[in-house]
N, CA, C and O of each residue as an XYZ file, in Angstrom:
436
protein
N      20.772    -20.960     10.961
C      20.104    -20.301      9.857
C      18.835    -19.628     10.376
O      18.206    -20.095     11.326
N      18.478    -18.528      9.732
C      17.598    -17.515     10.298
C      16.083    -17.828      9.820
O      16.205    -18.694      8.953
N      15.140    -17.617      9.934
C      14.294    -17.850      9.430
C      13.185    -16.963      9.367
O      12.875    -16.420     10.428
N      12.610    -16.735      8.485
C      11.813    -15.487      8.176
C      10.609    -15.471      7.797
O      10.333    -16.496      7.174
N       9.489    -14.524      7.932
C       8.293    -14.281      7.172
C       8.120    -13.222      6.745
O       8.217    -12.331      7.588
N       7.758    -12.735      5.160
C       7.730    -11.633      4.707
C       6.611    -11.445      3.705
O       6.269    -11.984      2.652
N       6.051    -10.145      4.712
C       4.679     -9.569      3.892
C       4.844     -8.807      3.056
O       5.432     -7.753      3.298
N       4.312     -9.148      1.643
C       4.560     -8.075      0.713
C       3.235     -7.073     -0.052
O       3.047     -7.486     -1.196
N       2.776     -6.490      0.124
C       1.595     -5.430     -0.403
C       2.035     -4.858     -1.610
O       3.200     -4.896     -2.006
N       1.184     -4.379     -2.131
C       1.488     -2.705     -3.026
C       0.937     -1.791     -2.358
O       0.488     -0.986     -3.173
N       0.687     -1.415     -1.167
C      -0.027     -0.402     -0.325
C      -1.374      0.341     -0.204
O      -2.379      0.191     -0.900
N      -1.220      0.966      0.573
C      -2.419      1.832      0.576
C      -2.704      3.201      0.623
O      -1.839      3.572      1.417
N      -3.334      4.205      0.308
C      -3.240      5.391      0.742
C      -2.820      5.849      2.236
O      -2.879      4.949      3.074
N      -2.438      7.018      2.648
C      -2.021      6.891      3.777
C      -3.575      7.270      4.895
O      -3.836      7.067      6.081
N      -4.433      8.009      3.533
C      -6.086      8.057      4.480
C      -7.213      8.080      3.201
O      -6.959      7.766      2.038
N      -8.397      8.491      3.681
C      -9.014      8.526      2.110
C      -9.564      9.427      2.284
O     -10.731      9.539      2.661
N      -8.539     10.514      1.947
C      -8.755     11.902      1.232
C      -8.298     11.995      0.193
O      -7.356     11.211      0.080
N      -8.523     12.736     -0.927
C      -8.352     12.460     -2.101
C      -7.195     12.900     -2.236
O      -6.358     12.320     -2.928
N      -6.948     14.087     -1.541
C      -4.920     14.612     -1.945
C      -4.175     13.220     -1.703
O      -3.218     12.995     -2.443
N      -4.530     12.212     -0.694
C      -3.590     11.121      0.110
C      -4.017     10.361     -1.471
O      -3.005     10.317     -2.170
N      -5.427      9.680     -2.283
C      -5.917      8.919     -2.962
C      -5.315      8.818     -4.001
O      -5.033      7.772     -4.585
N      -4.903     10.647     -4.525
C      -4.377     11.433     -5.706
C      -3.368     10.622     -5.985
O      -3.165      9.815     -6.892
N      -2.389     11.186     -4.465
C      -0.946     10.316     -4.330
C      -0.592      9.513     -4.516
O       0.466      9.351     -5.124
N      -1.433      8.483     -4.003
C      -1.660      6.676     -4.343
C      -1.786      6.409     -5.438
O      -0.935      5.780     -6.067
N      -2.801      6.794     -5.890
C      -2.724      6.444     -7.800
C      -2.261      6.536     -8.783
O      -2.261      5.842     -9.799
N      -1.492      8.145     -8.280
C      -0.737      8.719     -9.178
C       0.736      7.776     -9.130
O       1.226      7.388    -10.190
N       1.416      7.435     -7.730
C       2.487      6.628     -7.791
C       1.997      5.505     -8.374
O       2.297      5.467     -9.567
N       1.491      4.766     -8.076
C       0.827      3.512     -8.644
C       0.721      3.220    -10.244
O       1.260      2.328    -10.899
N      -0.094      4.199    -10.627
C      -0.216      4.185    -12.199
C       0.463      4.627    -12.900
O       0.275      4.250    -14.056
N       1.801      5.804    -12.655
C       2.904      5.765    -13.494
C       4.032      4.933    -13.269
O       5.201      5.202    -13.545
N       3.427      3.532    -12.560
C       4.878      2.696    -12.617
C       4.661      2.302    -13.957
O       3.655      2.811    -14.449
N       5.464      1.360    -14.879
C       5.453      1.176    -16.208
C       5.562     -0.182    -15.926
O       6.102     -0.802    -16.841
N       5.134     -1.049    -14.690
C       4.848     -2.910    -14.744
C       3.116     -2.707    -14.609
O       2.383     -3.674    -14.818
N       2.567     -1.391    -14.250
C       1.104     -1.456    -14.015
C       0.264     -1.166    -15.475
O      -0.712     -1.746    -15.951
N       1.095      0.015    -15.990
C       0.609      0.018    -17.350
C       2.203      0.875    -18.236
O       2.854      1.914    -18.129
N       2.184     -0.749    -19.322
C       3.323     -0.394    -19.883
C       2.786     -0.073    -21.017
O       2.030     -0.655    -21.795
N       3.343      1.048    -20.992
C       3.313      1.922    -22.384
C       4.363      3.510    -22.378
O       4.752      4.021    -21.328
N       4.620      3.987    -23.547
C       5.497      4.905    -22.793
C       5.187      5.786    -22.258
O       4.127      6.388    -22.428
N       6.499      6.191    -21.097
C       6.340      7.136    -20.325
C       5.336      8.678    -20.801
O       5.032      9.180    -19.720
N       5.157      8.944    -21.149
C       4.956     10.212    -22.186
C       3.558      9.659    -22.255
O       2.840      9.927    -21.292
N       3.131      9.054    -23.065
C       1.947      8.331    -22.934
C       0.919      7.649    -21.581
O      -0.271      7.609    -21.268
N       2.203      7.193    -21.081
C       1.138      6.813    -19.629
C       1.422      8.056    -18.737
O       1.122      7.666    -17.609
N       1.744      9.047    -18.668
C       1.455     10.390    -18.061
C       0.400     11.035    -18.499
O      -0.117     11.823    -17.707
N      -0.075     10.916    -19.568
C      -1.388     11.787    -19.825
C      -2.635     10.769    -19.463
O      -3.550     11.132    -18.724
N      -2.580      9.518    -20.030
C      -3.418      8.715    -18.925
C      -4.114      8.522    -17.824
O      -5.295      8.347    -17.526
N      -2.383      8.647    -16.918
C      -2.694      9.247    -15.579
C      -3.265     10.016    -15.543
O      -4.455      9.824    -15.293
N      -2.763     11.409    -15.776
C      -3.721     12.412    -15.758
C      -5.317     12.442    -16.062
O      -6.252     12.927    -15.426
N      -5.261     11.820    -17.136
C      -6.631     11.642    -17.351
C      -7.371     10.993    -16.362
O      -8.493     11.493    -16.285
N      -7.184     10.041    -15.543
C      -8.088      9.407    -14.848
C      -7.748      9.864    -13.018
O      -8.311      9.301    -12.078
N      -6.660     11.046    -12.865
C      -6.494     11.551    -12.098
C      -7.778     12.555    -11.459
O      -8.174     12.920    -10.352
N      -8.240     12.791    -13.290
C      -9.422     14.271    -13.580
C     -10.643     13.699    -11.750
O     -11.014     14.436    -10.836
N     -10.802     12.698    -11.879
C     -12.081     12.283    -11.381
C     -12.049     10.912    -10.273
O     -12.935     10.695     -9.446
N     -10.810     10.058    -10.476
C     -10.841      8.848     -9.957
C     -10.179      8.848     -7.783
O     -10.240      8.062     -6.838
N      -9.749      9.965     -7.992
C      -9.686     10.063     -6.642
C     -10.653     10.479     -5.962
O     -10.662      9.999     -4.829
N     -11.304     11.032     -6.140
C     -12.619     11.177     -5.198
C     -13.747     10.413     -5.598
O     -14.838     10.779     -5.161
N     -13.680      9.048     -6.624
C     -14.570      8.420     -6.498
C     -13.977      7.300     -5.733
O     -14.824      6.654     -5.115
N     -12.519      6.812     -5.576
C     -11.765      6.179     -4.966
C     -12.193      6.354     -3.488
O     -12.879      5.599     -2.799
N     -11.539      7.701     -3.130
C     -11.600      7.909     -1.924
C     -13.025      7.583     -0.999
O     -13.043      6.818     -0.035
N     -14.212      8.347     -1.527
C     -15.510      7.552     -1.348
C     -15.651      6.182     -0.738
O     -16.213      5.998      0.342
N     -15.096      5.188     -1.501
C     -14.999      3.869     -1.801
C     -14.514      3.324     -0.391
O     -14.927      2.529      0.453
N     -12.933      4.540     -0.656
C     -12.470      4.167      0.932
C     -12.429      3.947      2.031
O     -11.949      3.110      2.796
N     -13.753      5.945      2.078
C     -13.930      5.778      3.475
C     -14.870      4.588      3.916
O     -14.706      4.072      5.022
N     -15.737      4.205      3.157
C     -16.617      3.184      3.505
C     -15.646      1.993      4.213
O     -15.637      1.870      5.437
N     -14.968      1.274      3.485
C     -14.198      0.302      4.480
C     -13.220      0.702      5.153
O     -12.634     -0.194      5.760
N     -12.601      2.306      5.336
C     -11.231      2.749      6.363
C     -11.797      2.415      7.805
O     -13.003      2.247      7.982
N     -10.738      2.315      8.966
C     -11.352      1.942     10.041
C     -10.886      3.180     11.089
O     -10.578      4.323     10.751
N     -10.912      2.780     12.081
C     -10.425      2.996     13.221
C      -8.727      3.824     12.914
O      -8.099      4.850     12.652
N      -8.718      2.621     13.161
C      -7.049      2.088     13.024
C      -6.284      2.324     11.857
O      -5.058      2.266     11.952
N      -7.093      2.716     10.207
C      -6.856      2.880      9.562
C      -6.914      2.548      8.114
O      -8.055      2.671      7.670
N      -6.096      2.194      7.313
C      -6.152      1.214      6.371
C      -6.696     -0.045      6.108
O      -6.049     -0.822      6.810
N      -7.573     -0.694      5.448
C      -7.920     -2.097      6.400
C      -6.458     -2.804      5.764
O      -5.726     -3.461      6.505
N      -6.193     -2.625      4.577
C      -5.092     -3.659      4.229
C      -3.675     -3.480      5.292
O      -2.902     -4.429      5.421
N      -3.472     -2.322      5.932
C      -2.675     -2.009      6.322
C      -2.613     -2.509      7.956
O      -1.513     -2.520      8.509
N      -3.279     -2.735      8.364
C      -4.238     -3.166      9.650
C      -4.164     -4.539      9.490
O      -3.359     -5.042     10.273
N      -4.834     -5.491      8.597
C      -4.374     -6.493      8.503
C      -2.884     -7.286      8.424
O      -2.356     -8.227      9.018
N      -2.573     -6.492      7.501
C      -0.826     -6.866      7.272
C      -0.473     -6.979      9.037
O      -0.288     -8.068      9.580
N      -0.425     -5.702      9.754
C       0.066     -5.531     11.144
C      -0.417     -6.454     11.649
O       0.469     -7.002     12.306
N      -1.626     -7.142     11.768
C      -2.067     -7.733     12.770
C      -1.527     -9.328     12.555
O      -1.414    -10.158     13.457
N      -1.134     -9.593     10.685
C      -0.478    -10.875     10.729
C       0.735    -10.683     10.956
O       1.171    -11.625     11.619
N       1.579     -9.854     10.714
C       3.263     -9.767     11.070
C       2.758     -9.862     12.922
O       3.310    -10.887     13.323
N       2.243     -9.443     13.699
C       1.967     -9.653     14.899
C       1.930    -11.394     15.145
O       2.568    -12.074     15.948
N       1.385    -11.611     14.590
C       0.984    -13.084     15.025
C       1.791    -13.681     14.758
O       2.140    -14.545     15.563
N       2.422    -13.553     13.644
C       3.937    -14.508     13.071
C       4.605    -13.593     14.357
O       4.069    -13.820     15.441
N       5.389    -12.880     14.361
C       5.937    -12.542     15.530
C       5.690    -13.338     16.965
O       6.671    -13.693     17.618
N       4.553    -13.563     17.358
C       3.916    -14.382     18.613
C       4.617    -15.860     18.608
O       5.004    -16.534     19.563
N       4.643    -16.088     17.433
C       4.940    -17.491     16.976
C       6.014    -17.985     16.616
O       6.172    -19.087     16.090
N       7.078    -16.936     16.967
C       8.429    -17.682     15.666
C       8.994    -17.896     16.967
O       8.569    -17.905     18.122
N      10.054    -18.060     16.414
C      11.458    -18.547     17.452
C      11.978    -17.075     17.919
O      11.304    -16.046     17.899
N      13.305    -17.207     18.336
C      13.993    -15.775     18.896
C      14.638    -15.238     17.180
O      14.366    -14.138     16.701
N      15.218    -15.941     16.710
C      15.750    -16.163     15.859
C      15.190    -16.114     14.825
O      15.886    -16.614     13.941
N      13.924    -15.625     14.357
C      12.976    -15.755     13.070
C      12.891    -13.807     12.786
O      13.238    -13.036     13.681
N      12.658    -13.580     12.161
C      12.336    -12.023     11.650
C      10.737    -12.028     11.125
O      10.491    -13.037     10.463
N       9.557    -11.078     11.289
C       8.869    -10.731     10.462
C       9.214     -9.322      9.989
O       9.846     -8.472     10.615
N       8.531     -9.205      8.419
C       8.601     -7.996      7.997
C       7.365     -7.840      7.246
O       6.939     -8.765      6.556
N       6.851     -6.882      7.328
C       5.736     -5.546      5.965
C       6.546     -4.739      5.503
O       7.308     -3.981      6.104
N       6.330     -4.951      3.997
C       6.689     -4.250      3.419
C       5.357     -3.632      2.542
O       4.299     -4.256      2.627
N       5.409     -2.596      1.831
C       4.107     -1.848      1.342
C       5.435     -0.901     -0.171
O       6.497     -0.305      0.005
N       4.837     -1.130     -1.174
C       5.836     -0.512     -2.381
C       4.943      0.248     -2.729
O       5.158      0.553     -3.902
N       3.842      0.837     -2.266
C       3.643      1.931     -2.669
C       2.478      2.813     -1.465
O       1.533      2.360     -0.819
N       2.883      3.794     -1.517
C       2.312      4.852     -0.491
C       3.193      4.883      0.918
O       4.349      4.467      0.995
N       2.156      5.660      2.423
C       2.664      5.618      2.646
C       3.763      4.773      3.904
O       4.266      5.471      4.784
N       3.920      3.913      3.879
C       4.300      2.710      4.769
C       5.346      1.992      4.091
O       5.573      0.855      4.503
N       6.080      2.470      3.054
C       7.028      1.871      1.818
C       8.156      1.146      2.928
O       8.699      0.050      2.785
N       8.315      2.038      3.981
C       9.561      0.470      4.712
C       9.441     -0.156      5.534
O      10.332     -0.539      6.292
N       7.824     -0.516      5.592
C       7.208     -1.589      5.960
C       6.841     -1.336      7.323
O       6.534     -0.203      7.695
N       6.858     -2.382      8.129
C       6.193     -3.043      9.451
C       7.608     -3.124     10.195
O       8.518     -3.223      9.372
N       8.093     -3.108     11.668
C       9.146     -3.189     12.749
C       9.121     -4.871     12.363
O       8.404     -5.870     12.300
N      10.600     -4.300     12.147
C      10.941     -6.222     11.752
C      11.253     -6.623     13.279
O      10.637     -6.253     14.279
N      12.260     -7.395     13.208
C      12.460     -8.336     14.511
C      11.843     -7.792     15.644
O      11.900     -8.383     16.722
C-alpha cells in the first residue's frame, strides 16, 4: 500500500501585479462556495470590488512576495520537499493550488 502526503491551498496570484491580482480574485470570488449567492448577483459584486481591490491587494503583496516568489507558494514547495526527503520509495508528495496559477500543483513522486 502506497502512502501519501497531500498539500492542499486555494493559491496564489501568479505575481503581484494587479492584471495577475485581478485574475486571482476574480477566479476566487466568482466561485459560488466563497460567496453563495446567485450567479448574476455575485458577478456584479465581483465587479464591484474588482473597481479597486486589486491594486490595494497587490500592494499588500508586494510587501511579503519574495525572491522566489509567492510566499504561500514557496512554502508549500519547500514542505512537499521535505516530505519528499523523508518518505519511503514508495510514498508520493503532492501541491495542489485550486486557484491561480499553479492549479496542478507541485512534481509529485
Amino acid at each position: 500500500m502506497s502512502k501519501g502526503v497531500l498539500l492542499v491551498n486555494l493559491g496564489s496570484p501568479d505575481s503581484p501585479s494587479v492584471p495577475d491580482v485581478r485574475r486571482y480574485l476574480n477566479e476566487f470570488l466568482m466561485d459560488s462556495r466563497v460567496l453563495d449567492i446567485p450567479w448574476l448577483l455575485r458577478r456584479f459584486v465581483v465587479g464591484m470590488i474588482l473597481v479597486k481591490r486589486p491594486a490595494e491587494s497587490g500592494h499588500a503583496y508586494e510587501k511579503i512576495w519574495t525572491k522566489e516568489g509567492s510566499p504561500l507558494v514557496v512554502t508549500s514547495k519547500h514542505v512537499q520537499a521535505g516530505a519528499r526527503s523523508g518518505r519511503t520509495s514508495d510514498a508520493l508528495s503532492k501541491s495542489v493550488y485550486s486557484i491561480g496559477g499553479e492549479k496542478s500543483g507541485g512534481q509529485g513522486r
